[in-house]
Structure formats: C-alpha cells, structure tokens
C-alpha positions as CSV (number, residue, x, y, z in Angstrom):
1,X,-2.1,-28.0,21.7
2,X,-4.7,-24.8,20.8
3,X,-1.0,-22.6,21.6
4,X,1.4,-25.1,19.5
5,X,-1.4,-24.5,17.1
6,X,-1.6,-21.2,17.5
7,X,2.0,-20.1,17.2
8,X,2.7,-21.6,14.1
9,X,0.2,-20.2,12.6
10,X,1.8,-17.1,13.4
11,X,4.6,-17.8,12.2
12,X,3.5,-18.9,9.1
13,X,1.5,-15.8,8.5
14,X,5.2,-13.6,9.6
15,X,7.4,-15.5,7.2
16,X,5.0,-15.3,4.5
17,X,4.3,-11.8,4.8
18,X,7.5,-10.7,5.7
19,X,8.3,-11.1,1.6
20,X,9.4,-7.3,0.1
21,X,8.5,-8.7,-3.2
22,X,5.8,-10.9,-4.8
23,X,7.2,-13.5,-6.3
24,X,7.6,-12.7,-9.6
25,X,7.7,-14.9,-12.6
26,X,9.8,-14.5,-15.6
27,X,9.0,-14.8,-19.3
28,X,12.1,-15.8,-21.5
29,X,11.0,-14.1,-24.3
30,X,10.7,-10.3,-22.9
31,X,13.9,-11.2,-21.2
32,X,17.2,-8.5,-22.1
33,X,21.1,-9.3,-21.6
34,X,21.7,-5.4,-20.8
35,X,20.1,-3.5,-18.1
36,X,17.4,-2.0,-19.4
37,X,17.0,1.8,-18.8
38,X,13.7,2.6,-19.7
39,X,10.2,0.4,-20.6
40,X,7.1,0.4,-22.3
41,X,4.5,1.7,-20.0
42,X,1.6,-1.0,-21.1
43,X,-1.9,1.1,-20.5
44,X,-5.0,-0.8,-21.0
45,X,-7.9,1.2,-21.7
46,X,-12.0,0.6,-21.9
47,X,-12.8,1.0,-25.7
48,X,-16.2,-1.1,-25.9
49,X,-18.0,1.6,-27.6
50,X,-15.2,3.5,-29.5
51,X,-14.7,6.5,-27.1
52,X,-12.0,8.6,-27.4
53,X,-10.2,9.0,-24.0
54,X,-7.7,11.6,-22.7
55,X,-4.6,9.8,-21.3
56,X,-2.5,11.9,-19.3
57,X,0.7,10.6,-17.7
58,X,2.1,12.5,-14.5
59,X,6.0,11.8,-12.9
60,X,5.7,10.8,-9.4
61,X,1.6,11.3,-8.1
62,X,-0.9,12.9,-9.9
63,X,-1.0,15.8,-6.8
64,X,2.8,17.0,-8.2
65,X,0.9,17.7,-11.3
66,X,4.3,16.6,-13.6
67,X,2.9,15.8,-17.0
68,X,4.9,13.7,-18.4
69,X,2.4,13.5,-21.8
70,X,-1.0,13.7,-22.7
71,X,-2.4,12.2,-25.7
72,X,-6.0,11.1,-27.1
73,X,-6.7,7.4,-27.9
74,X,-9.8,5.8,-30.0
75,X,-10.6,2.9,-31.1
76,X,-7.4,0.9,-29.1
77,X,-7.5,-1.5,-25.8
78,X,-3.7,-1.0,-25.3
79,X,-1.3,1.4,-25.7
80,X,2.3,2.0,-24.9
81,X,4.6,5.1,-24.0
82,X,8.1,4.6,-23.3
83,X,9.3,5.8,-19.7
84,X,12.1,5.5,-17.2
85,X,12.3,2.4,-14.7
86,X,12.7,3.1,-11.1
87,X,10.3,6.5,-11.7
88,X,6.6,6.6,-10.7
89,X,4.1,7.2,-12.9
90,X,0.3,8.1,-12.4
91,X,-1.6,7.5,-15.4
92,X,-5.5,9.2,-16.0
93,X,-8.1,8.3,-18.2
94,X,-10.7,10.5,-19.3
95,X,-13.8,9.0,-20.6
96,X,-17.0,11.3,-22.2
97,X,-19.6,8.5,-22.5
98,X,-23.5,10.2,-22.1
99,X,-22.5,13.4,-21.8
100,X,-20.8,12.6,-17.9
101,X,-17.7,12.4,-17.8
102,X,-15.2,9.8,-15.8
103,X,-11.7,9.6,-14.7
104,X,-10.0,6.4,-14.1
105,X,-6.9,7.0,-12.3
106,X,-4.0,4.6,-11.2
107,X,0.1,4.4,-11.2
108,X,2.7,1.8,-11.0
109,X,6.9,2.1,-10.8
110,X,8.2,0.0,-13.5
111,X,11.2,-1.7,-12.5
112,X,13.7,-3.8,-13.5
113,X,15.4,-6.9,-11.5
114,X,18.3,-9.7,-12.6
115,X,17.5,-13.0,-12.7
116,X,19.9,-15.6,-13.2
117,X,18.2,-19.1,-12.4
118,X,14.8,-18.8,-14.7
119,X,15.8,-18.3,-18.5
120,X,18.7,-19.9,-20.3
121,X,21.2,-17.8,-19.8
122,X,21.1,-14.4,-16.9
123,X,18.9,-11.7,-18.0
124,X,17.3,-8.7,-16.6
125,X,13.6,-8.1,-17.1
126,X,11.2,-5.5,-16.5
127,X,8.1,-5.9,-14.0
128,X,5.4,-3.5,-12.7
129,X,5.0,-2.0,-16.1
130,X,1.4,-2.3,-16.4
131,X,-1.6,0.0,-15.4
132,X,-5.5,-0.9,-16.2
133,X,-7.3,2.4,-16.7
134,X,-10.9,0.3,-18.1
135,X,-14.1,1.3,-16.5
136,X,-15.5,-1.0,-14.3
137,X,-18.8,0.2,-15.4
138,X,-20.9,3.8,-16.2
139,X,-24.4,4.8,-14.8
C-alpha cells in the first residue's frame, strides 16, 4: 500500500512539474487581434518617500552591459518603456535614501502567446512583462 502510495505521488509531482509554462490567465481587455511586436515593460518602483531613482534598462543580462535606456523617476510607483517581446531585459534601480545607496536589480522576457479558447473571439496577449524593482526595506 506505502509503494501504491508512494508512486503516485510521484507521478503526480512529474506531471505537474513537467508543465514548460505556468498556467497563465488571460484578461479580455489587454487582449490584441494582431500579433503584437513589442510591449510596455511595466516597472514598479519604491517611491514612499519621494526618492528619485536611476532606472537603467540593459538587453539580455546586466553582465552584457547593453543599455537599452536610462532614465530618472520621482515621485511615480509605475512606469512604462516600450520594448521588444521575445528579448530579455534586466532592469536596475538606483535608490540614494541616507546617504547609502541601493540597487534593486531584476529582469523578465516579455512574451507574447495566442489564445483562442479564453476571450470572445482569438487574440494574442502579452505576459511576463512586469518587473518589481521596490525595496524590501533600508537599514
């Protein structure tokens, strides 16, 4: 019994990690009839107490050092840059708060995937287009 037990467990555990993709689910509204070519790039960005930060966005990883664009934010928890789908992006955030400075890093590869069953009529729509560059916390 322990081994009948045991093995489909086991098999549970292979088929659902055997999965490429998380499952993914689709909102209607941000759906788009033509393939899309290139995306917003949604950073969020830790702006409790108004500091400016230094977003720099690198092709591929941040060790290639390909800067894509570099900008200075304020006062905002989001912004967006448009960029390619299919292409990885590394993202930075540099953060001056008590005279130390921090750098939140992390990257994503938006892409883009057809869906035919979930909306009213086939669309394509764009997923992994999100990075979250907000400070856990500062000592």
């Amino acid at each position: 019994m322990k081994k009948i037990f045991g093995m489909a467990i086991f098999l549970f555990g292979a088929i659902f990690f055997s999965c490429e993709e998380q499952l993914i689910f689709v909102d209607c509204s941000k759906c788009k009839t033509g393939e899309p070519l290139n995306t917003d790039l949604v950073i969020k960005i830790y702006s409790a107490e108004n500091v400016p930060a230094v977003i720099t966005i690198y092709e591929g990883n941040l060790e290639d050092n390909i800067v894509y664009s570099t900008f200075v934010i304020g006062n905002q928890n989001v912004v967006n840059q448009t960029v390619s789908i299919n292409k990885k992006y590394t993202v930075t955030a540099k953060y001056n708060i008590g005279n130390k400075d921090y750098l939140v890093v992390d990257s994503t590869t938006p892409r883009v995937k057809f869906d035919e069953s979930s909306c009213e009529d086939p669309c394509y729509f764009v997923y992994n287009n999100k990075v979250n560059l907000r400070l856990k916390r500062t000592r």
